[in-house]
N, C-alpha and C positions, 0 to 999 in steps of 0.2 A: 518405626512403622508409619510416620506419617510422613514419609518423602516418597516419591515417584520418582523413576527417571523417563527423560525426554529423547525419542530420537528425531530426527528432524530432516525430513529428507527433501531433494527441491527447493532448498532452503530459501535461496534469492540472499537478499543482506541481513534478511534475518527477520522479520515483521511479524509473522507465529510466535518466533523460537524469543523474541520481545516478552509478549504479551504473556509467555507459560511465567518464563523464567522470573516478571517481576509482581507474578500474582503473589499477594499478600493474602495470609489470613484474618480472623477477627483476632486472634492472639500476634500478631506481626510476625508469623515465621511465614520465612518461603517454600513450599513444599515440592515447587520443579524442581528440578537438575537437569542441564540438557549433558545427554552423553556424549553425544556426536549429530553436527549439522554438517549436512552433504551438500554440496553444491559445483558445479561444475566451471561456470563463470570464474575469471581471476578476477575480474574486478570485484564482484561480488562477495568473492571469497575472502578480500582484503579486508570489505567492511567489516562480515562473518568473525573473522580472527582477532578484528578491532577491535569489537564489542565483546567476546569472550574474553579478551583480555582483561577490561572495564570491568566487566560484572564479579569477578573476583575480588573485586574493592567494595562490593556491597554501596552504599550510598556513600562512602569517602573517596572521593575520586581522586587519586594522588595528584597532587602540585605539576608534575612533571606532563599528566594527563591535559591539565587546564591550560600548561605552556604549550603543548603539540597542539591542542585545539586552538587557542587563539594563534596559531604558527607562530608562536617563538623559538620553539624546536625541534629537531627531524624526529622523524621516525624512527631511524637507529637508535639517537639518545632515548628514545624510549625504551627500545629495545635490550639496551645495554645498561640500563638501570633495573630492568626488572626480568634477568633470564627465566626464571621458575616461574612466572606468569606466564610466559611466552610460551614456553613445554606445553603448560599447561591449554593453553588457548590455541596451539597445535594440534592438542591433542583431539579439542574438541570438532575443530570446524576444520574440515575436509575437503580438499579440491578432488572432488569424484564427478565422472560423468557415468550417473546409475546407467545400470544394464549392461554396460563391459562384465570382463570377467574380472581385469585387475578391482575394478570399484564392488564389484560382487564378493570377492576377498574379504577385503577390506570390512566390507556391510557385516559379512557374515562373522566375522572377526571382534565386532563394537556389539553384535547381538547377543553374541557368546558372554564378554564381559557384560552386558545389562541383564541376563538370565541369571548371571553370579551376581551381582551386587544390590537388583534389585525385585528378582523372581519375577511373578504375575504384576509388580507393583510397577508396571510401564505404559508410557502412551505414545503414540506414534502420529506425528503431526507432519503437514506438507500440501503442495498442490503438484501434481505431475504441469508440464510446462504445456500455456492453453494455447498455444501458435493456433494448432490445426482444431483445437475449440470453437475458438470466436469467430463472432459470425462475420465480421470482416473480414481474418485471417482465412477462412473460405469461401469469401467471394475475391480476395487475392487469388487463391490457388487456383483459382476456374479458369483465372488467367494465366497459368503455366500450361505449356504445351506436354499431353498426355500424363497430367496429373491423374494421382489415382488415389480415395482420401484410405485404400486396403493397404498399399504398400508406404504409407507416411507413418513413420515409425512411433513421431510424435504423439499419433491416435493410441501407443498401446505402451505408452510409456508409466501408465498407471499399474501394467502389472509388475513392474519391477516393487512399486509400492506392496503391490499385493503381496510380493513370493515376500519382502522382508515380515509383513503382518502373517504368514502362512509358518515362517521359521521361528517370529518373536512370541507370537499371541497376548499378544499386549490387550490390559482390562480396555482400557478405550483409545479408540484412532480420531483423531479428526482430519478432512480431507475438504481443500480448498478448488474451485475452482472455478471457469466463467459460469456464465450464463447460458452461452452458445451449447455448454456439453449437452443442456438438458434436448437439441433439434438437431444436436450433431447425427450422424447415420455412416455405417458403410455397411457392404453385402451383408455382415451377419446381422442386419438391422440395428438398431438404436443404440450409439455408443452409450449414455445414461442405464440403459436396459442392462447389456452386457457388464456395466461396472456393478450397478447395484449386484447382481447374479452372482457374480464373480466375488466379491467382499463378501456376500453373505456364507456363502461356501468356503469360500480359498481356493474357488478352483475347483471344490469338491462335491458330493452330491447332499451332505449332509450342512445343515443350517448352524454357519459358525457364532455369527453374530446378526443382531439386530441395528436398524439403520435410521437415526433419530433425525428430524428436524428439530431445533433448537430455540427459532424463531417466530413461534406460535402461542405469543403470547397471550394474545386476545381471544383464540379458539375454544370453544365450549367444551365440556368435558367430553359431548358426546361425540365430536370430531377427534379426539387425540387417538392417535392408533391408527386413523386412515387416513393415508398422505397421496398427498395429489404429486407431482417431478416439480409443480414451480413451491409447494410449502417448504422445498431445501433453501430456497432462494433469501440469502439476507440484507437488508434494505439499509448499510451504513450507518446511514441516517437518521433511521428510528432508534441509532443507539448512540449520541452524542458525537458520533463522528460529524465535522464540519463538511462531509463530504456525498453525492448521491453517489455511490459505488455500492453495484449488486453485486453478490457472488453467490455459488454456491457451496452451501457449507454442507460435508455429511458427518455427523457423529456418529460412529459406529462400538456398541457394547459388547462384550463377549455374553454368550448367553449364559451361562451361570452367573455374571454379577448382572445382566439385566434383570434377571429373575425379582431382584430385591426394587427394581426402580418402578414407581410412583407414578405415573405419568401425570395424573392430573396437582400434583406439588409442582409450583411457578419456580422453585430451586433446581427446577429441571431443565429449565427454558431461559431464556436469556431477558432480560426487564427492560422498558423502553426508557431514552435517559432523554434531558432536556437538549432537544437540538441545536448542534453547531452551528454556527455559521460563518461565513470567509471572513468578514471582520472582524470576530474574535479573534483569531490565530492569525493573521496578518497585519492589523492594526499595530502598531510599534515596531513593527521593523525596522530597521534603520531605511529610505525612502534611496531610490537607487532613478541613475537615466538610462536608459537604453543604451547600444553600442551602435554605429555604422556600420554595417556589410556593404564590401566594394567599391573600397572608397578611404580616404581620410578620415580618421574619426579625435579630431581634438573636439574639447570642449565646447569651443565659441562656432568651432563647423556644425558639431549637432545642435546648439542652438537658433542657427538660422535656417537649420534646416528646419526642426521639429517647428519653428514659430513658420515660416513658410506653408506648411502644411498644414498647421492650423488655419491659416487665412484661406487656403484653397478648401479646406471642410466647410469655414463659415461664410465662404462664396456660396456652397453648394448648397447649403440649406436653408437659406438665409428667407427667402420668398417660399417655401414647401412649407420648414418645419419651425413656427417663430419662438417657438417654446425652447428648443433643442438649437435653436441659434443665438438666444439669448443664453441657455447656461453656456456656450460653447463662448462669448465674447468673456464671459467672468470668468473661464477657465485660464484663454490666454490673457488677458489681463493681467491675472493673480501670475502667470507663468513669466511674462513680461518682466515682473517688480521683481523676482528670484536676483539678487547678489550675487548670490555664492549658488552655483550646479551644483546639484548634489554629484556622488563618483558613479562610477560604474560596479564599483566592491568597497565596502564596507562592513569594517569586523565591528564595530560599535555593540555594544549588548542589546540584545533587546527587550520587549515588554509585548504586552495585548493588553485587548479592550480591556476595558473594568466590566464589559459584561459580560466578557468570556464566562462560561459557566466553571465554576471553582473546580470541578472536581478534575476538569479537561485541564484548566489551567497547572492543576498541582501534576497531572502524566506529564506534560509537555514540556514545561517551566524546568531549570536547572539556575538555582540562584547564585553558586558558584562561579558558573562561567564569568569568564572574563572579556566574551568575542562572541560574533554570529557568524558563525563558518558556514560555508555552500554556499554562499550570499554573495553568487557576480552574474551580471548580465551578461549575454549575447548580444550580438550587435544583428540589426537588422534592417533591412532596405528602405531607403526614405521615404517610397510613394507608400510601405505598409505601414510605415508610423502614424501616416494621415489616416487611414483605415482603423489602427489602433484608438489611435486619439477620438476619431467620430462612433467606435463601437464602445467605448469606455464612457463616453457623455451621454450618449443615449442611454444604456443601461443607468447614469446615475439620475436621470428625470425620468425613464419610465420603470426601470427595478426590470432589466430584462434585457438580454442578449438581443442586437438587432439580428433579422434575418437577411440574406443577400438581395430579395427584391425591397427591402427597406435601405438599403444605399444609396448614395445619389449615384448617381449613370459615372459620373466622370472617376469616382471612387472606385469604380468594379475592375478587378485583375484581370490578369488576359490569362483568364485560366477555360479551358474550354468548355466545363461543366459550371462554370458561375452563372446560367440564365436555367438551366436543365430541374432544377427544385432536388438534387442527390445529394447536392452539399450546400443547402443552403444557410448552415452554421460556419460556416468554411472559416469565419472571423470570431470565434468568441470568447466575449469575454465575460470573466468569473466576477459575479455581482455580489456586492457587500453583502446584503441583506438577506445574503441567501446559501445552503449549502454549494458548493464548489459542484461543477460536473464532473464526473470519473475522472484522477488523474492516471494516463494510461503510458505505457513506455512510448507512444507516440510524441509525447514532448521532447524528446530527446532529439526529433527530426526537426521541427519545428515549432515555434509557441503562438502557431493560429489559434490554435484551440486553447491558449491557456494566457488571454491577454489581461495584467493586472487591473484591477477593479480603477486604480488612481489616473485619470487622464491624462495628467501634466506628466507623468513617470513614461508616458509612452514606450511599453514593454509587457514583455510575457514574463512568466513568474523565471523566481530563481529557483535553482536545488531545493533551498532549503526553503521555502515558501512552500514549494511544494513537499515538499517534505511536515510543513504542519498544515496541511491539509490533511495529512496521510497521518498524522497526527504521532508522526518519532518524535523521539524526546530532543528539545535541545543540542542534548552534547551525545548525539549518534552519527558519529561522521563520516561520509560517506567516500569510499576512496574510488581512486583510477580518474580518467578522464573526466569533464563536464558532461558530455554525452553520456558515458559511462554510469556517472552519476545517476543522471534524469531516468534512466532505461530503470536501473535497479528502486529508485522511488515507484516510477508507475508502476512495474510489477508485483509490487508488496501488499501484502496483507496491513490492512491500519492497524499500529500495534494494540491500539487504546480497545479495537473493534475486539484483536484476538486474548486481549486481558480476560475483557466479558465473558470469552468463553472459554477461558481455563476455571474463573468462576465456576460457571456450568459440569467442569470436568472435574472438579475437587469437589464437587456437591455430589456428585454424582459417586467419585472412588470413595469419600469418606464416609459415605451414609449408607455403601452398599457393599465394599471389600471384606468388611467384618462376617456379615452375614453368610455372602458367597464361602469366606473360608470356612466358616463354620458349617455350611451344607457339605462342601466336601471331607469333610474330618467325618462327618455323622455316617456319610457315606460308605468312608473306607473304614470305618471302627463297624 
């Protein structure tokens, strides 16, 4: 009686389906189960299949896991050492593209077995995919000729969510998604409008469930119960994520077990924890160079290139900025004395600050590994390694991302919006001292937006830097391409963020399923 099972839909590589699966309790049982994670992506789906495989090992991670992670051995030797895992982590994680009829099968199929195995005792977790949400991805589309945002399928891919909550009636949902949903719009008005309507109902005219914000910690009792569209909104950040990444969260209750919930008990809402920051979770990595795009890239070539570029930065600032010229001569200096280049890739183990905050350091940390996997540069163009190099020194003398009219003139791209003030982050980089800005699947294009805090490294983060931003554990590997890779990070749910609210979701089944059943026994006796 004290297990739930998980379905997981939207999954991505898995960031929800993370944070259910490895809540602990105060007695150390785990009371998720995921039944089934849907995802449409193969690459995503590989990671998905990875980690269901993994989680079957509980915190013993076989030998043969820790040789595929450090790449000692393929994939198949995994495979072929552990068939009954494999079934098993088949079974779970699913290459479905929801809303077909074959992946509607299917759905209806894992709902069936979760109304057997685990009755009313299920929660239904996911974000429909936010393309046509965010509010970038809609000033992209404005530029498609005879875009229409009625007929973008994308907008209404949340009822496929809804028919599985209409068939399961799972005690409680959670539902992830941007920012953007809350000023998205087409004809039938306000897409936030029509989801809440729609979830409360099913569709129907009667009131199925009730629609919680989770992140109203601070709020007085006499505000709890009246929610404004931005109270869904949760701030990463106020909960030890290293990271500012908004989203929206909805926690949806069935109303016979809302009946028992509390509003004004804090076990209802999520707690503020000590804030991240980039140097925690980045601090120990093993320190990596950049790569050359279009061009040669040995060692000794990036070297005279990246020190060339330095000398043109500290041309350029030299009479403007004598603070930010001066840290920039002890930069190449210290760069100058380097022996040995660091690689491009680097499995070394690694470590974080001693000021990481413990409790982040014990999610992330895996003391077994033997490697730091995801952990390779890109290679990239030598006039923007000088841009790198001067936006990485400025932030570490002023604690802050330079803006584009803070460049020297001879630094600025020939991009045509560089003087316009639309993108005048177009260079930034992620400051020690500070949470990380959103990392978004835009990294996977390029790493303007995600230049490492370290000057002399002149480079955007890797996978897996980004990756403990996003705050996955160590040995969560992420498979398919590099690209591949990055798109599935930015997309993800912080696992550590969605732990927090399985908390909230076990506080919530276990202090209230009792009651609820007992209402309905009373009922029908």
């Amino acid at each position: 009686m004290d297990k739930f099972g998980i379905i997981d839909l939207f999954a991505g590589p898995g960031g929800l389906g993370e944070g259910f699966s490895q809540y602990r309790t105060k007695r150390g049982g785990f009371p998720f189960q995921i039944l089934i994670s849907a995802e449409k992506d193969k690459a995503a789906h590989a990671t998905l299949r990875l980690r269901a495989f993994l989680r079957q090992f509980g915190e013993n991670a076989p030998d043969e896991y820790i040789a595929f992670h450090a790449g000692r051995i393929s994939l198949s030797d995994l495979t072929d050492r552990y068939p009954r895992q494999w079934k098993t982590a088949d079974d779970e994680a699913r290459l479905l593209v929801l809303g077909t009829p074959s992946a509607q099968q299917e759905m209806d199929a894992a709902i069936r077995q979760a109304k057997k195995q685990y009755g009313e005792r299920t929660v239904v977790i996911g974000g429909p995919p936010c393309q046509a949400y965010s509010l970038v991805g809609r000033a992209r589309n404005k530029g498609i000729a005879g875009y229409r945002p009625d007929d973008d399928d994308r907008h209404f891919l949340f009822r496929e969510y809804i028919r599985v909550l209409k068939s399961l009636k799972p005690a409680v949902f959670v539902m992830e998604n941007v920012k953007g949903l809350l000023s998205s719009k087409v004809s039938e008005g306000s897409i936030f409008d029509i989801l809440i309507e729609d979830i409360r109902t099913l569709g129907g005219r009667r009131s199925e469930y009730e629609i919680l914000p989770i992140g109203l910690s601070d709020a007085p009792p006499s505000l709890l119960g009246v929610h404004a569209p931005s109270d869904f909104i949760i701030r990463s950040e106020d909960y030890g994520v290293p990271q500012n990444r908004h989203r929206v969260i909805l926690l949806g209750i069935r109303k016979d077990v809302f009946q028992s919930v509390d509003l004004q008990k804090s076990v209802y809402r999520l707690s503020r924890r000590q804030s991240g920051l980039v140097e925690h979770v980045l601090t120990g990595m093993p320190p990596l160079r950049s790569g050359l795009s279009g061009g040669p890239d040995a060692p000794d070539t990036w070297r005279g290139n990246v020190a060339a570029e330095m000398s043109r930065v500290i041309k350029s600032i030299r009479t403007r900025e004598p603070q930010l010229s001066k840290k920039a001569d002890l930069l190449m200096t210290e760069f100058e004395r380097q022996n040995d280049l660091p690689p491009r890739s680097d499995r070394t183990p690694s470590s974080f600050s001693p000021e990481c905050p413990a409790e982040l350091r014990r999610w992330i940390e895996r003391s077994k590994l033997q490697a730091t996997a995801n952990h390779e540069t890109r290679g990239h163009m030598t006039s923007d390694l000088g841009r790198y190099f001067f936006a990485a020194t400025f932030a570490s003398v002023f604690g802050r991302s330079p803006t584009a009219d803070e460049f020297p003139e001879d630094l600025a791209p020939n991009h045509a919006n560089w003087s316009t003030g639309k993108f005048a982050d177009r260079f930034r980089v992620q400051v020690s001292t500070a949470a990380a800005t959103t990392v978004t699947s835009h990294i996977s294009k390029d790493g303007h937006y995600f230049i490492h805090p370290d000057p002399i490294q002149c480079r955007s983060l890797t996978v897996r830097e980004a990756a403990r931003l996003q705050t996955f554990p160590d040995d969560y590997l992420f498979m398919g391409s590099r690209t591949e890779q990055y798109t599935q990070v930015g997309n993800a749910v912080p696992p550590y963020l969605a732990n927090q609210i399985a908390g909230v979701v076990h506080n919530i089944l276990s202090k209230t399923m009792p009651a609820a059943a007992a209402a309905r026994s009373s009922r029908v006796a």
